[in-house]
C-alpha positions in Angstrom: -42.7 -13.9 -75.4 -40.5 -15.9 -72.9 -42.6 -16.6 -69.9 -39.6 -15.9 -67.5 -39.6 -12.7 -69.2 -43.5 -12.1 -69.1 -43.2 -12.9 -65.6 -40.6 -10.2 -65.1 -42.2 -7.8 -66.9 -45.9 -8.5 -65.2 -44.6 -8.2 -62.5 -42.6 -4.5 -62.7 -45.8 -3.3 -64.1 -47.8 -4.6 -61.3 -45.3 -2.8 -58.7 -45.3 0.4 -60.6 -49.3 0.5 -59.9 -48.6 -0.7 -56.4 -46.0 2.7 -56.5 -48.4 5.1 -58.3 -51.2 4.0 -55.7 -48.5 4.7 -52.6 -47.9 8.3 -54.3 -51.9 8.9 -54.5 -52.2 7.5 -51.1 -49.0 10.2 -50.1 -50.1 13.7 -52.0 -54.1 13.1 -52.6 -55.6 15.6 -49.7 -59.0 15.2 -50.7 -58.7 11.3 -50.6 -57.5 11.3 -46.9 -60.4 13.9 -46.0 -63.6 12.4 -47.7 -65.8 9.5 -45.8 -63.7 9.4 -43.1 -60.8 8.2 -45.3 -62.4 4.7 -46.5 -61.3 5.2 -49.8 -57.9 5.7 -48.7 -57.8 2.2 -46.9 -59.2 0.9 -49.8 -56.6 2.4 -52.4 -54.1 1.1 -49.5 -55.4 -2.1 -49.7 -55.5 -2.1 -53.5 -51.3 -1.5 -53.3 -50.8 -4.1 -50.9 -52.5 -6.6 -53.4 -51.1 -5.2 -56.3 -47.6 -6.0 -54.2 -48.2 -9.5 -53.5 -49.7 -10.1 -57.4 -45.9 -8.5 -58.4 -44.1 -10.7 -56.8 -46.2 -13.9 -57.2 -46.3 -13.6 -60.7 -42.7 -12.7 -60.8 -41.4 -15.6 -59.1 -44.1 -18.3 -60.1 -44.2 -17.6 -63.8 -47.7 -20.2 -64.6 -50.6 -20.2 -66.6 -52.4 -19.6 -62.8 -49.8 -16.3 -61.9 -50.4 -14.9 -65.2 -54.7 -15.7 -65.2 -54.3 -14.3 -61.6 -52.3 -11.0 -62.2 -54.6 -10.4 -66.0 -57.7 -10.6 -63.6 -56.6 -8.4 -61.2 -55.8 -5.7 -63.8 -59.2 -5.9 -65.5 -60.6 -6.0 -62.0 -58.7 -3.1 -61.0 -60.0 -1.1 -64.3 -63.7 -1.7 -63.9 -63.3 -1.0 -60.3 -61.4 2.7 -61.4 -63.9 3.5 -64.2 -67.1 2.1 -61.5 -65.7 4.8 -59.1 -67.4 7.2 -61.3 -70.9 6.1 -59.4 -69.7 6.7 -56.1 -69.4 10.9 -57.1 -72.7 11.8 -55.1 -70.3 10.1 -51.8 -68.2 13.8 -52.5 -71.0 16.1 -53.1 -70.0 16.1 -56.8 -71.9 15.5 -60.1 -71.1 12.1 -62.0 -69.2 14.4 -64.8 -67.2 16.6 -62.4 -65.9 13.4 -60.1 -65.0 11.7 -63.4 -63.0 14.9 -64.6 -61.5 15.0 -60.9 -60.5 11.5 -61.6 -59.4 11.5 -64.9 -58.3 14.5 -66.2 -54.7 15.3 -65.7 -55.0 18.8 -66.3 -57.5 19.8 -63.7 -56.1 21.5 -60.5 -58.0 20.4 -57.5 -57.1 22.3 -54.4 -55.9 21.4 -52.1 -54.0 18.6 -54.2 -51.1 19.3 -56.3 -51.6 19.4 -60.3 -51.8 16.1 -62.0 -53.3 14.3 -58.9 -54.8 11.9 -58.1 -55.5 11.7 -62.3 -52.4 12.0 -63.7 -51.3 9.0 -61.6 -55.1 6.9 -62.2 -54.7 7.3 -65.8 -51.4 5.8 -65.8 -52.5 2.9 -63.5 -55.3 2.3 -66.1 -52.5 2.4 -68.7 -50.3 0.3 -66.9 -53.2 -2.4 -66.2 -53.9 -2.4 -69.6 -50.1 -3.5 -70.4 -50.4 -6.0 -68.2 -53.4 -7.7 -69.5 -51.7 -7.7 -72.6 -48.1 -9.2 -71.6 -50.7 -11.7 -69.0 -52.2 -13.2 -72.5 -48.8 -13.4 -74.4 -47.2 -14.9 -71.1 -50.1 -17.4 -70.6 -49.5 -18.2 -74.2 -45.4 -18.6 -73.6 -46.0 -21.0 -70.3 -48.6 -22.9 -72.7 -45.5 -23.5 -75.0 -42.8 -24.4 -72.7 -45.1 -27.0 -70.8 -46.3 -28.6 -74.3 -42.7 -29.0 -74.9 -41.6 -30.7 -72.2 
């Protein structure tokens, strides 16, 4: 894979996280309610990083954007599936906070159907794509700089 087009592609995944966390941070209730909202300026911190990744990686397509933006996605997945642990925070067991997080078909009042897990399983999807495209786009800018 080209590593302008990596680059590109890295970095329109990256944003669509950074989008999918700005609709959980807009339509998750229970988010905004629980613990005084920290996890909410966390989640909020999380899009503004995942921002910043996008466009750094998109414009500075280099072995160093691409190791940056693959760690970030494997950071941002054990962070998700860690968040598991923090259940007993929202007066939940570890299985029902997981469901809550994960499973797209649950209907949590006051939240709408589908969120906030309909939206974390496709950031986890999404960060998996991008660790992907990260190793073939590392592999690309390996290419073009032995060439030259």
């Amino acid at each position: 894979m080209e590593a302008s087009i990596a680059s590109k592609l890295v970095g329109a995944l990256v944003a669509l996280t950074g989008i999918s966390g700005i609709v959980i941070l807009a339509t998750d209730q229970i988010l905004r309610q629980t613990l005084g909202g920290q996890h909410w300026y966390g989640l909020a911190v999380f899009v503004i990083i995942d921002f910043v990744v996008s466009v750094y990686v998109t414009f500075r397509p280099t072995r160093i954007s691409f190791t940056l933006a693959g760690a970030w996605a494997i950071l941002r997945i054990v962070i998700q599936l860690a968040d598991i642990a923090t259940a007993p925070m929202f007066q939940m067991g570890y299985g029902d906070f997981a469901s809550y997080l994960f499973n797209p078909t649950l209907m949590t009042k006051p939240n709408p159907p589908g969120v906030p897990a309909a939206l974390i399983d496709l950031i986890l999807l999404l960060e998996l794509a991008v660790v992907w495209v990260t190793f073939s786009g590392r592999y690309a800018t390996l290419k073009v700089t032995s060439r030259q």
